[in-house]
Structures are given as structure tokens and as C-alpha cells.
Legacy VTK file of the C-alpha trace (Angstrom):
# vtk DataFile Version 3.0
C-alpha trace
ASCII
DATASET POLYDATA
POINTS 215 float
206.767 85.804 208.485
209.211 83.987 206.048
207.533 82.872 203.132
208.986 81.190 199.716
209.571 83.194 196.169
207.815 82.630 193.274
204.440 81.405 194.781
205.889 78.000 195.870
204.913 77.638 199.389
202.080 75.039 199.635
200.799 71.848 202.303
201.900 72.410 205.685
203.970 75.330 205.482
200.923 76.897 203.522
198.577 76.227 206.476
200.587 77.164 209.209
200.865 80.781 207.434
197.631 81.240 206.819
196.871 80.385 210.339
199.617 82.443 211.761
198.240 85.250 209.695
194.682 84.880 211.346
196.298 84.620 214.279
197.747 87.312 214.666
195.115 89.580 212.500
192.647 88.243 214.163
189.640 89.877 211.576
187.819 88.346 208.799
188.925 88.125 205.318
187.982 86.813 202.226
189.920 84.082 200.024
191.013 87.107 197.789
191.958 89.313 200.883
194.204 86.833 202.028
196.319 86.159 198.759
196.678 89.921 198.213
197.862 90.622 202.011
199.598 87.714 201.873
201.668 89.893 198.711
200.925 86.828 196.469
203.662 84.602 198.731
201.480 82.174 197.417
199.061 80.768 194.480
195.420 80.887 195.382
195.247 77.181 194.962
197.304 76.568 197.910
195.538 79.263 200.378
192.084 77.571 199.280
193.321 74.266 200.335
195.090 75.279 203.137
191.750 76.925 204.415
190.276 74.088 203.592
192.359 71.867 205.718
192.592 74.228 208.759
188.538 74.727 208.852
188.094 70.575 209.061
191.000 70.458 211.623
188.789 73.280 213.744
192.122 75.254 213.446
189.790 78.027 212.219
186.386 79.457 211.821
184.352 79.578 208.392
181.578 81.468 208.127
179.518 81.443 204.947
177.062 84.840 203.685
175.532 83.822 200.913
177.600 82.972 198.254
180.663 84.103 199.865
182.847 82.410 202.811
184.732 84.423 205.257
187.817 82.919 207.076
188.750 84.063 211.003
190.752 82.719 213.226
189.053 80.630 216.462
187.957 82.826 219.297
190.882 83.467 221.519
190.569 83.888 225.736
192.238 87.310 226.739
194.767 86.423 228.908
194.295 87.481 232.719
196.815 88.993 235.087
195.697 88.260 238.544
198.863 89.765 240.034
198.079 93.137 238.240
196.436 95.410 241.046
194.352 98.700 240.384
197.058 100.727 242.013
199.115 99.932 238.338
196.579 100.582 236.224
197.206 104.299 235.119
195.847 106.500 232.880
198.322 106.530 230.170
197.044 102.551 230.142
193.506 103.372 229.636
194.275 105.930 227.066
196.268 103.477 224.849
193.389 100.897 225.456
190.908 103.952 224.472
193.158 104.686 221.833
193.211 100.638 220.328
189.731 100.504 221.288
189.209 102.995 218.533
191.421 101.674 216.025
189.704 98.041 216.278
186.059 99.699 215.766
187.839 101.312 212.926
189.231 98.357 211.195
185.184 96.527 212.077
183.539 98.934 210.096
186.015 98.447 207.532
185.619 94.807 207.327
181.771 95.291 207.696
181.811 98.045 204.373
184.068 95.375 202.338
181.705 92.579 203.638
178.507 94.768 202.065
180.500 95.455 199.080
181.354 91.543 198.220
177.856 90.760 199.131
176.484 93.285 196.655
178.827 91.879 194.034
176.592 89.227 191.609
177.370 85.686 191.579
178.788 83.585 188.449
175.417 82.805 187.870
174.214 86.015 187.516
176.862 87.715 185.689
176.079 84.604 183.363
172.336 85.679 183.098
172.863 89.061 182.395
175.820 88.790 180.079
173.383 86.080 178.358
170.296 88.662 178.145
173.024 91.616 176.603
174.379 89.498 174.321
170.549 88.653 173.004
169.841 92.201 172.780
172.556 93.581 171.020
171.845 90.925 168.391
168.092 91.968 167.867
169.684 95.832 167.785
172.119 94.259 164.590
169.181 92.656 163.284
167.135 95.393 163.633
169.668 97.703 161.444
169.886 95.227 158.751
166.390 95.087 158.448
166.647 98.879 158.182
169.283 98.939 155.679
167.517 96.710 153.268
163.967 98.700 153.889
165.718 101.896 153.108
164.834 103.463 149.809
166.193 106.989 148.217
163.495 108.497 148.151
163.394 108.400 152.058
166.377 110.108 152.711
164.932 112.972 150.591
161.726 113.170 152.681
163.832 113.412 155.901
166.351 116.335 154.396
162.860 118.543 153.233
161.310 117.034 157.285
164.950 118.627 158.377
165.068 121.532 156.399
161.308 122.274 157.770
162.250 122.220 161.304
165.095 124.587 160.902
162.660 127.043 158.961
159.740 127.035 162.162
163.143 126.762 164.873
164.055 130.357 163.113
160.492 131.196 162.760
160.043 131.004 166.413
163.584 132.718 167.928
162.043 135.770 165.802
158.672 135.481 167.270
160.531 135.176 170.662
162.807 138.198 170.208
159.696 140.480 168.542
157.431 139.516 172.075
160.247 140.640 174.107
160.624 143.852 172.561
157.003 144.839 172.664
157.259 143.189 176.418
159.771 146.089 176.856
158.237 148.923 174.806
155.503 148.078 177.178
157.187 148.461 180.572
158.519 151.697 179.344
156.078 153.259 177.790
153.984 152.459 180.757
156.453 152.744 183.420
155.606 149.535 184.680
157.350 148.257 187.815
156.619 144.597 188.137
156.057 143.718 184.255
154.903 140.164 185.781
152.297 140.858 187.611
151.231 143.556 184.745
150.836 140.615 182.241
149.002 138.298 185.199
146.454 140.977 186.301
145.977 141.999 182.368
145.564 138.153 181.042
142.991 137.377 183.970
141.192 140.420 184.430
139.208 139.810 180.948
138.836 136.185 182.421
137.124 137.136 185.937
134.728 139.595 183.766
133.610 137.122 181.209
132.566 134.854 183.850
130.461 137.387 185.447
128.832 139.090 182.729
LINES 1 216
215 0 1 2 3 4 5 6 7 8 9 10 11 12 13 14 15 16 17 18 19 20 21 22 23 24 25 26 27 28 29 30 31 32 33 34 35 36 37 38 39 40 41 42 43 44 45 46 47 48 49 50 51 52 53 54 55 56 57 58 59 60 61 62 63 64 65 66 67 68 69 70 71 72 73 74 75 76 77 78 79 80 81 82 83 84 85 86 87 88 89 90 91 92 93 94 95 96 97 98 99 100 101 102 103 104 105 106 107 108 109 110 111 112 113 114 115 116 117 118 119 120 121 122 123 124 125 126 127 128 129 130 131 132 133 134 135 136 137 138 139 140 141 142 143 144 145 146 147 148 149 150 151 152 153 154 155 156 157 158 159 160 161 162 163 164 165 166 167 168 169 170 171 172 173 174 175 176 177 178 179 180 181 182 183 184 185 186 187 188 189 190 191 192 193 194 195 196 197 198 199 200 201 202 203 204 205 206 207 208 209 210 211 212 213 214
């Protein structure tokens, strides 16, 4: 396919390339799909139009899911060769049919992944919406800290360095506590050659339980 340099092909020319390229692809593509495969032989201004003409000449199909329109070439007849007998139909033949068989299912799912993939993809509108609601949020955040900074007071920041300094004291408070229960835990187990420490500490935490609620 012979196409112009520098983007400049466009009208007729334009349309008969796109529609040769349908042609012979014969799958679905997007507007985008087509100018990439196309290797940009073209601006995207011309392939839209060019689309445009060949769909209101019935020179090719348009289908539209939701927001997004998918270009194909029309249906094409298989062609039939009536002098073609079963005798010359081998098995080589059906193994290269199996074969492209394969490869078209291949290239469907393809098409049918990219199609789920656009569709998932939110419109203008949305992107709008949400780009609108982030903006409005990350100004209340600002807001938020300059309200901050003008509340804050010195005296505050010595509150939270004695709030900090208390936290570190009862965090080393408790790793001691920690370490001084596992040692008796293990003083314990030896000195009572205890197999299953576990079910030691289960049986001797419920036992008391079971007899104050019978006596």
C-alpha cells in the first residue's frame, strides 16, 4: 500500500486506503487503531473524514458501543469453487484451514479484550467530572492547612513533643513487659518440663474458670 510522506494523503486517496485496509483486514478497529496501523501515513483528520464518507457511501460498516464507534469493512461472500471436488481436498488443506481457523479466533478475542478495554475507558464527560471533583478537594485540603497554620500556637507543639515523648516511654515500657513474660513463659516450660506450653497456659487460664462457675 503506497501512501504519501509527511501525513499528506487526504480525500479520495484517503478513502480508498482506509477501505483497502478494511478490506483486506477485514476486523474491527477503532479511529485510533487505524491511524497507528496505518504508521501515521496520515493525520487523524483525514481518516475521520474519510470514514465518514465511506460509512454514508455504504462502502463500510459503523457500528457504535456506547460512546465509541467501531469501523469494519462490509460483509464479504466467500467465494465458491464448484469445480473443486472432495477427491482434492486433502489433509494438509484442512490443517492450514484448522491452523487459520485458530489464528482468526485468536485475533477475535483480541479485538473483543481491546473492545472491553476502550469501553471501560471514561468519556470526556467524565474525566471532566472527576477532574472537576479533585480539583475541589485538593482546594478544601489547602484550605484546610491554612486554617491550621494560623490556629497553631507554641504552646501546641510542646504538648505534642511531651504526648510523643510519652508514647515512647509506655512503647519501651511494654517490649520489657513482653520480654520479662517470655522468660517466665520459659522458666516455666523448663522447670516443669512442659511439652505443649500452649495448651499448659489454656487448660491453666480456664480450669479456675470452669470451677468458679460450679462452686
Amino acid at each position: 500500500m503506497s501512501t504519501k510522506k509527511g501525513g499528506q494523503v487526504k480525500g479520495k486517496e484517503a478513502e480508498n486506503i482506509v477501505e483497502v485496509y478494511l478490506t483486506e483486514q477485514y476486523r474491527p478497529y477503532a479511529v485510533n487503531d487505524i491511524v497507528q496501523n496505518l504508521h501515521k501515513s496520515m493525520p487523524k483528520t483525514s481518516v475521520i473524514k474519510a470514514l465518514e464518507t465511506l460509512v454514508k457511501e455504504n462502502r463500510i460498516t459503523c457500528k457504535m458501543f456506547g460512546k465509541i464507534a467501531i469501523y469494519v469493512c462490509n460483509e464479504q461472500e466467500l467465494e465458491k469453487n464448484e469445480e473443486l471436488g472432495s477427491e482434492e481436498v486433502s489433509f494438509e488443506a484442512l490443517m492450514e484451514l484448522r491452523e487459520e481457523l485458530i489464528r482468526v479466533e485468536k485475533d477475535r478475542n483480541e479485538v473483543t479484550a481491546q473492545l472491553q478495554s476502550i469501553l471501560k475507558t471514561p468519556s470526556n464527560a467524565e474525566l471532566k467530572v472527576s477532574i472537576d471533583a479533585t480539583i475541589k478537594e485538593m482546594e478544601g485540603i489547602e484550605q484546610h492547612l491554612k486554617d491550621l497554620k494560623l490556629q497553631w500556637k507554641p504552646e501546641d507543639e510542646q504538648i505534642i513533643t511531651r504526648i510523643k515523648d510519652y508514647e515512647q516511654k509506655i512503647d519501651k515500657q511494654v517490649n520489657a513487659r513482653k520480654k520479662m513474660w517470655a522468660a517466665a513463659l520459659l522458666l516455666v516450660k523448663e522447670a516443669l518440663a512442659i511439652k505443649n506450653l500452649d495448651e499448659f497456659l489454656v487448660s491453666y487460664i480456664l480450669k479456675p474458670a470452669c470451677q468458679s462457675a460450679f462452686y
